[in-house]
Wavefront OBJ file of the C-alpha trace (Angstrom):
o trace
v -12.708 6.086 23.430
v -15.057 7.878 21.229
v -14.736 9.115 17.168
v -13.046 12.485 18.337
v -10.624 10.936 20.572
v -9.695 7.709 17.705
v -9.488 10.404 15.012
v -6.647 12.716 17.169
v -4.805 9.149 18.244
v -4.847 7.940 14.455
v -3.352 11.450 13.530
v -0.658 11.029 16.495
v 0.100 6.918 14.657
v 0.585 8.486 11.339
v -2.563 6.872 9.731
v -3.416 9.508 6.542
v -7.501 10.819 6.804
v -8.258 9.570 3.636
v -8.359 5.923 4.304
v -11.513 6.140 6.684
v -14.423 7.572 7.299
v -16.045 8.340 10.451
v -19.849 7.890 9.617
v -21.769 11.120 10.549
v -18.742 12.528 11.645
v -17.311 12.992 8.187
v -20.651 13.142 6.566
v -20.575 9.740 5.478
v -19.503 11.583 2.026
v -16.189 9.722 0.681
v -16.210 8.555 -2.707
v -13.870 6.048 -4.181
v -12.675 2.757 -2.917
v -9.897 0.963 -0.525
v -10.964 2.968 2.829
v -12.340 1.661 5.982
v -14.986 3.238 7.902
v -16.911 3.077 11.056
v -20.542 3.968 11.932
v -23.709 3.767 13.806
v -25.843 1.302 12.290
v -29.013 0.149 13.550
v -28.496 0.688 17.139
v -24.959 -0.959 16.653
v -21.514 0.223 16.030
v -19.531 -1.568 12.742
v -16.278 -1.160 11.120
v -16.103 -2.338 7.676
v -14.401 -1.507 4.150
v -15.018 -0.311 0.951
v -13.925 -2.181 -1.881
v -14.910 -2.037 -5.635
v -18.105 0.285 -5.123
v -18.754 -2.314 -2.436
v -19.438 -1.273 1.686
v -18.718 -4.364 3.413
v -19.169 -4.774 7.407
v -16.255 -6.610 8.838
v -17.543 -6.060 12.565
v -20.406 -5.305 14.577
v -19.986 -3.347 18.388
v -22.552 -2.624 20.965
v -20.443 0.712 22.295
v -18.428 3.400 20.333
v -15.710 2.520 22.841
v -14.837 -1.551 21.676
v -15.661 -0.280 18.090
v -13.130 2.984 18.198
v -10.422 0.926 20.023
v -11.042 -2.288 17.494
v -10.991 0.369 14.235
v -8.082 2.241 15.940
v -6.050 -0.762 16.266
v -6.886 -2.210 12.947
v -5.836 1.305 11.058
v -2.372 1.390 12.790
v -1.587 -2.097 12.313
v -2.423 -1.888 9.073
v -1.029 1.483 7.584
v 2.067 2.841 9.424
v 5.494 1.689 8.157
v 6.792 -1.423 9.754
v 10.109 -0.428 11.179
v 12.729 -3.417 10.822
v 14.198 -4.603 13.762
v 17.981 -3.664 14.323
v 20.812 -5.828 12.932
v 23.161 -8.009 15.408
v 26.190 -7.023 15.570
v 27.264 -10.116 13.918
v 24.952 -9.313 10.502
v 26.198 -5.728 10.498
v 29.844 -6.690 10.465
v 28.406 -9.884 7.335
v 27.501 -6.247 5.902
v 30.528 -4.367 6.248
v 32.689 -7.467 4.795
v 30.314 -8.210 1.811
v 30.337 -4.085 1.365
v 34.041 -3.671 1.502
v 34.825 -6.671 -0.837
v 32.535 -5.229 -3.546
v 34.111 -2.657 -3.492
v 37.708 -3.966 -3.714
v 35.823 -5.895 -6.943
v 34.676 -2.676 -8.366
v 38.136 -0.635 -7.930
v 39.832 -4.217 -9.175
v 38.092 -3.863 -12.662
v 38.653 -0.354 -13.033
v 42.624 -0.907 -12.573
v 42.491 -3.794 -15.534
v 40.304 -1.345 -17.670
v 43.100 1.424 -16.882
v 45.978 -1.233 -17.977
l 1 2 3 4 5 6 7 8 9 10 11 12 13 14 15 16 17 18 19 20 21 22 23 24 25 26 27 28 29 30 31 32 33 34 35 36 37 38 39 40 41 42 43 44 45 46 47 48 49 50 51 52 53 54 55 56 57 58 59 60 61 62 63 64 65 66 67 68 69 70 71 72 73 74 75 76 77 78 79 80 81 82 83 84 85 86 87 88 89 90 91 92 93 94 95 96 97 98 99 100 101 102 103 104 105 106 107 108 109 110 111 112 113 114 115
């Protein structure tokens, strides 16, 4: 995997441009801080993130390839929504009872405040 082909799969997880930077590739521009970025450094790949003004390397790769797929991975399990897993039957129908009785409760008290 290269920076062209990590960029389009980020896009595809959800994961917004504007928390990394892609060294050159961006022109190593961004201001600001809480973003991660990734770039050629002394014949070496890192990933790192900036934090308070502060660039700090997290991880150091000899090819583009284990740094994309290492700052791919990190980006996506990071930033896109967590989504919860599905309820057992068993907790759905806890849900409908506890649901139902509040609102037996609720149309309860309005009947008193009517009398």
């Amino acid at each position: 995997m290269n920076r062209e082909e990590m960029r389009e799969a980020l896009r595809r997880d959800g994961v917004p441009d504007e928390l990394y930077e892609l060294g050159a590739l961006d022109g190593g521009s961004r201001t600001g801080d809480g973003w991660d970025f990734l770039e050629e450094r002394d014949h070496a790949w890192v990933v790192g993130r900036v934090e308070r003004g502060r660039r700090e390397v997290l991880e150091r790769f000899d090819t583009e390839d284990e740094a994309c797929r290492f700052f791919h991975d990190r980006l996506v399990r990071m930033w896109t929504p967590r989504v919860p897993a599905p309820e057992t039957p068993e907790e759905e129908e806890r849900g409908r009872r506890i649901t139902e009785e509040a609102v037996r409760r609720f149309k309860d008290s309005m009947k008193a405040r009517e009398e």
